[in-house]
C-alpha positions as CSV (number, residue, x, y, z in Angstrom):
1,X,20.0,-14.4,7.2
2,X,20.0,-12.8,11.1
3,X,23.4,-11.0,10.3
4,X,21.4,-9.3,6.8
5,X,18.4,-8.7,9.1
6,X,20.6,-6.8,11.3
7,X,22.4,-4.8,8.9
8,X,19.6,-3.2,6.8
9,X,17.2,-3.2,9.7
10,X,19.2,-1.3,12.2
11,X,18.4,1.4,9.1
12,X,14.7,1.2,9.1
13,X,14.3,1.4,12.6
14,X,16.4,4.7,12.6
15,X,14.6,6.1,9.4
16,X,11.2,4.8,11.4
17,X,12.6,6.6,14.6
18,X,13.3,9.9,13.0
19,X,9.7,10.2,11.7
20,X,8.3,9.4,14.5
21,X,10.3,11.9,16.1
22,X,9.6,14.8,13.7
23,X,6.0,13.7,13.5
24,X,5.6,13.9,17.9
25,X,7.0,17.2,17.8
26,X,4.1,18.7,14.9
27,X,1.6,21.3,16.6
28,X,-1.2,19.5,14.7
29,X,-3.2,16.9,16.9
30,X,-3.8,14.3,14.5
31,X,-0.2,14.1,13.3
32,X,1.3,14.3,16.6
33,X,-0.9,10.7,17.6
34,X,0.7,9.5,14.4
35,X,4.0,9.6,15.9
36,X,3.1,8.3,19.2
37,X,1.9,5.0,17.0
38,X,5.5,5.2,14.5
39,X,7.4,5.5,18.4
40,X,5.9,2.6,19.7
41,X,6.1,0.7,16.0
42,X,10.0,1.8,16.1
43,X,10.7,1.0,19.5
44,X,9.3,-2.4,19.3
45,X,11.3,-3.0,16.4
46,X,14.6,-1.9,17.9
47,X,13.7,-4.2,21.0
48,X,13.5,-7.4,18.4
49,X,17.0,-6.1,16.9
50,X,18.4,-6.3,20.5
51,X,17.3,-9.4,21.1
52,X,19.1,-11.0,18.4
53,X,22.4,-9.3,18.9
54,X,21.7,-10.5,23.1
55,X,21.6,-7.0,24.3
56,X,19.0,-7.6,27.0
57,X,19.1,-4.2,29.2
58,X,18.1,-2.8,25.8
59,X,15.5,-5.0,24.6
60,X,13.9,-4.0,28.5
61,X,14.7,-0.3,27.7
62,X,12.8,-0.5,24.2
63,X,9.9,-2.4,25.4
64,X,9.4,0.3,28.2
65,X,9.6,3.0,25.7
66,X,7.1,1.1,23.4
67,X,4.7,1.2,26.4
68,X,5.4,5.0,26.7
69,X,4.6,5.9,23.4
70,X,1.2,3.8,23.3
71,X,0.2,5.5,26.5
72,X,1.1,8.8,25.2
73,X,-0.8,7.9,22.4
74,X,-3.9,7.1,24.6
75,X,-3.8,9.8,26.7
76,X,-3.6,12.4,23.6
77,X,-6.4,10.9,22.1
78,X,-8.3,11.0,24.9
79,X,-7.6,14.5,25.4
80,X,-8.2,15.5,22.2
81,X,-11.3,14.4,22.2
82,X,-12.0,16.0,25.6
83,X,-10.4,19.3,23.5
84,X,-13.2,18.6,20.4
85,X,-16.5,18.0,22.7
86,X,-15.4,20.9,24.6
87,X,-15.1,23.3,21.3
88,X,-18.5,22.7,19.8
């Protein structure tokens, strides 16, 4: 069961990781803060795969990048909504 888990989810989390890559890097606001949510989802993810496969200095690695993305994503909202008050 772990071994199948492995296998076909080590493919999510890339498909989940290059989505959230392509969706960080848009110019649009909205879809940028999407990404920063799908890197912290991914992340996460790849730190549960590591812990099953007893790759701890990765699990650690993952969960820090899961708390970058979240804060990313706070900070961007926060921003843009700085950005929106500021406009009208």
């Amino acid at each position: 069961m772990i071994e199948t888990y492995l296998q076909y989810g080590q493919w999510v989390i890339l498909f989940l990781s290059i989505m959230s890559l392509y969706l960080v890097s848009s110019v649009k606001h909205e879809t940028r803060l999407n990404g920063y949510i799908l890197t912290g989802v991914s992340r996460f993810a790849g730190a549960t795969i590591f812990i099953f496969v007893d790759l701890y200095a990765f699990v650690i690695a993952n969960l820090i990048q899961t708390y970058i993305a979240f804060q990313g994503y706070f900070k961007n909202k926060n921003a843009g909504e700085i950005y929106r008050t500021d406009k009208s």
